[in-house]
C-alpha angles and dihedrals in degrees: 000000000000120000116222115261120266095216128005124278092235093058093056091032093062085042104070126083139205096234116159094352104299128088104263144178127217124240100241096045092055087045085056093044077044096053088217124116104268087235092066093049087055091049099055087044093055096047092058102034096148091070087063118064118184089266081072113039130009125170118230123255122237098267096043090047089051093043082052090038092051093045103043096044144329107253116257116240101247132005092353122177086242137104116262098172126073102265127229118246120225123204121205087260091049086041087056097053095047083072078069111041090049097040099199122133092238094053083055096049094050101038089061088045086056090048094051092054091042088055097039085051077055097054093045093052093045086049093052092049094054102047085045085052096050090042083071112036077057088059105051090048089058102027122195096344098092094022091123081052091046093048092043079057104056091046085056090053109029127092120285120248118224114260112241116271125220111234118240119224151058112315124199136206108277103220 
């Protein structure tokens, strides 16, 4: 039986990131899913740093810290509620063992929750591959004759482009 989720997918969801090639989170989010002060999490983790190998946690280099810092807010002068230190990336596999480093019921609990979205983003990916992969053995084996089906197709599955946005403004005569 399925317990109910601790916190929602999409919160978890918008909180992962693509950084060096793996799906990663970021320190401070899982120390808010966590409800704990992110220096405590940081604390644990670094107390027991050999359970977790740099497959599991890496922290982000100065350039990659500033790129996450620019796109999820802009810092606060002063004490802001923002992070000013280069934060630390968890992979599921790091996310999993931090169940075990804060021993609380409720980093258990999320920390499954977090699992289960990391493995159901696997799933998705794996069933978009096959059914690209099948698209086109489909179109070898008949060739052009359904090539205007096989491109509706792709449209329908592709990503979306955004639409064109007006600008907003004043706009003034091009001469």
């Amino acid at each position: 039986m399925k317990s109910s989720l601790v916190i929602q997918v999409e919160k978890i969801q918008e909180r992962i990131y693509r950084i060096r090639g793996r799906k990663v989170m970021l320190s401070h989010h899982l120390a808010s899913l966590y409800e704990v002060p992110h220096k405590a999490l940081i604390q644990a983790v670094k107390r027991n740093l050999k359970r977790f190998p740099d497959d599991f946690m890496f922290q982000l280099n100065e350039s990659e810290f500033r790129s996450l810092r620019s796109q999820i807010v802009t810092l606060e002068t002063g004490r802001g509620r923002y992070p000013k230190y280069r934060s630390y990336a968890f992979t599921e596999q790091g996310i999993a063992m931090l169940s075990a480093v804060l021993r609380s019921d409720r980093a258990i609990r999320v920390s499954i929750d977090i699992v289960r979205v990391f493995v159901k983003l696997r799933e998705y990916v794996l069933k978009d591959q096959s059914l690209v992969r099948r698209i086109n053995a489909m179109e070898k084996k008949f060739d052009g004759q359904f090539q205007t089906v096989f491109q509706a197709i792709r449209e329908i599955i592709g990503p979306n482009p955004l639409p064109s946005r007006r600008r907003i403004g004043f706009r003034g005569e091009r001469l």
